[in-house]
C-alpha positions as CSV (number, residue, x, y, z in Angstrom):
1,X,-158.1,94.2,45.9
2,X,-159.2,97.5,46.6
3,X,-162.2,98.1,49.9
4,X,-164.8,99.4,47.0
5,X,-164.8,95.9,45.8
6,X,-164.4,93.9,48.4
7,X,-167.6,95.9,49.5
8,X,-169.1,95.4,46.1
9,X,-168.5,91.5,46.0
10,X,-169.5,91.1,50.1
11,X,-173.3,92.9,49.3
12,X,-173.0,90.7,45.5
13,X,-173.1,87.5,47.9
14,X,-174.8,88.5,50.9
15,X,-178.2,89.7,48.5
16,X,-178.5,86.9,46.1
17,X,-180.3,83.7,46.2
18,X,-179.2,80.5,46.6
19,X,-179.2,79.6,42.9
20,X,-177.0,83.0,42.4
21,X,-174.8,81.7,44.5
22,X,-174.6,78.4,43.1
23,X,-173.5,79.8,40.0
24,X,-171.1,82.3,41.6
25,X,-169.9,79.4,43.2
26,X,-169.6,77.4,39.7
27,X,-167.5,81.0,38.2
28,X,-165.1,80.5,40.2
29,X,-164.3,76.7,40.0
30,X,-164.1,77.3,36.6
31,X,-161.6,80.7,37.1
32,X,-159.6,78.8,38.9
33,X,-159.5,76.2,36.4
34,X,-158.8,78.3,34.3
35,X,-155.7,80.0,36.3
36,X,-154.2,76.4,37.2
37,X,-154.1,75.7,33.8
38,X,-152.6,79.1,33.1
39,X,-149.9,78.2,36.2
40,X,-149.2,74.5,34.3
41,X,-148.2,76.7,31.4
42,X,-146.1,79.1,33.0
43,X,-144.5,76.4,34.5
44,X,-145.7,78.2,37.8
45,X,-146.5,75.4,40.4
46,X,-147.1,77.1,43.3
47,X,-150.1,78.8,41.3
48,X,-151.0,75.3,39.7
49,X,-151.2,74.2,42.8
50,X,-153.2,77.2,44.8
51,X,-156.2,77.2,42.1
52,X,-156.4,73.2,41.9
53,X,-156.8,73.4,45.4
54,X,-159.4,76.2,45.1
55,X,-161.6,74.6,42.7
56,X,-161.3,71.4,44.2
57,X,-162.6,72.9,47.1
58,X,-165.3,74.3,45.4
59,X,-166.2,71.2,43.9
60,X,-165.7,68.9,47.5
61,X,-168.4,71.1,48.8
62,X,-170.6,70.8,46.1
63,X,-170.3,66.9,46.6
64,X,-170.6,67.2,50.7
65,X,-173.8,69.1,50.2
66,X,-175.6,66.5,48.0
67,X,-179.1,65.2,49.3
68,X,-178.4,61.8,48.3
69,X,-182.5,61.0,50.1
70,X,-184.2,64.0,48.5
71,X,-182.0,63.8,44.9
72,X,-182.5,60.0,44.4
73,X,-180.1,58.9,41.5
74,X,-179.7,62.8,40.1
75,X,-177.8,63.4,43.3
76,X,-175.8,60.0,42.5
77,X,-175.1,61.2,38.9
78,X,-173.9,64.1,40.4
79,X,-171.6,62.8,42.5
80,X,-170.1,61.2,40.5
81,X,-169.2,64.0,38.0
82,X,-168.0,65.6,41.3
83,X,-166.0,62.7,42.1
84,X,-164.3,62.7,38.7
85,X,-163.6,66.0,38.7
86,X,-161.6,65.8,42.3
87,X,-159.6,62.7,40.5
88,X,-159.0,64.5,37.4
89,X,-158.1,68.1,38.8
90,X,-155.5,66.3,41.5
91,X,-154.3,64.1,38.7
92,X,-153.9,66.8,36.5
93,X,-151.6,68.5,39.0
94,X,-149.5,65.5,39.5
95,X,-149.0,65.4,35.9
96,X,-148.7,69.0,35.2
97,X,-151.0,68.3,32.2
98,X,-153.6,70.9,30.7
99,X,-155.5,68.5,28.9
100,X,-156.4,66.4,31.7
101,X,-158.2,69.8,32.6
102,X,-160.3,70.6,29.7
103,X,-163.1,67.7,30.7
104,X,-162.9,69.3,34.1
105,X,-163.7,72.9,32.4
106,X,-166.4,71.1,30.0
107,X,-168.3,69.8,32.9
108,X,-168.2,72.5,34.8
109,X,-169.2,75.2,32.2
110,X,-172.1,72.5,31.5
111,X,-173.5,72.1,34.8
112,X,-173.4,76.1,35.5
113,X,-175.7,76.6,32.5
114,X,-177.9,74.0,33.5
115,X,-178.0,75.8,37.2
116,X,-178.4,79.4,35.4
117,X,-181.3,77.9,33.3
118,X,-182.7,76.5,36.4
119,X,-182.6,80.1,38.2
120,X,-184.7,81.3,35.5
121,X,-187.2,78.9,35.8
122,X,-187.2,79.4,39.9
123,X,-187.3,83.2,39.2
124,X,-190.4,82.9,36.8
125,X,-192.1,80.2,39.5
126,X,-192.0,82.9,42.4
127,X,-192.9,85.5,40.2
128,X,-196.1,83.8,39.4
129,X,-196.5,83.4,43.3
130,X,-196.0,79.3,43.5
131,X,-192.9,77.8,45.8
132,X,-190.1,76.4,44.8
133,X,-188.3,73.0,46.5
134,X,-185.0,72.2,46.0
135,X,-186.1,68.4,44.5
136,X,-188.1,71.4,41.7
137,X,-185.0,72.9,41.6
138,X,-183.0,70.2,40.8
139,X,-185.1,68.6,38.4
140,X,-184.9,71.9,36.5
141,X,-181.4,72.3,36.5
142,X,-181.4,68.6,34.8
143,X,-183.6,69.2,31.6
């Protein structure tokens, strides 16, 4: 990658909020998704295995940073579908199996437009000069 934009993507990151990171962080799970399924199908297993590893990093962190006291059950329900997806993306490797995937991808996608709706919602709150918590947050992301 070229200096411009690894410039570009450092000031992308170190000026957005935490929901715009969030969902940066939920484009790339699902890019790398996407490029370990792309490796099963090239029959490429050392990139298989480089992007499973990536978005199931993505998606361990996700889990370790659930506020299991503050998020009541939504934080349970979301670990779970965290949990899952670990299982599914290392079984998937195993297995060298796209489909196993797709759920994976399905989730994802579904839980970043939940968190993108959820922005907006934040954005418009602080707009009309009230504060946000993440428990707010959260429950936003959810409807």
């Amino acid at each position: 990658m070229n200096p411009y934009m690894n410039q570009y993507q450092n000031n992308q990151v170190t000026t957005a909020s935490p929901e715009q990171i969030l969902i940066m962080l939920y484009d790339g799970a699902i890019r790398f998704v996407n490029l370990a399924i792309q490796g099963i199908q090239e029959r490429n297993v050392e990139k298989r295995n480089l992007h499973i590893k990536k978005a199931v990093s993505i998606v361990s962190e996700f889990r370790a940073t659930l506020d299991h006291e503050v998020g009541g059950e939504m934080a349970s329900n979301l670990d779970a579908l965290y949990d899952f997806m670990i299982r599914e993306m290392t079984r998937a490797s195993i297995k060298n199996d796209t489909s196993i995937l797709q759920p994976v991808l399905n989730i994802l996608s579904e839980l970043r437009e939940a968190w993108v709706e959820a922005a907006v919602i934040v954005r418009k709150e602080k707009a009309a000069g009230k504060s946000v918590n993440r428990v707010e947050l959260a429950a936003a992301a959810s409807m």
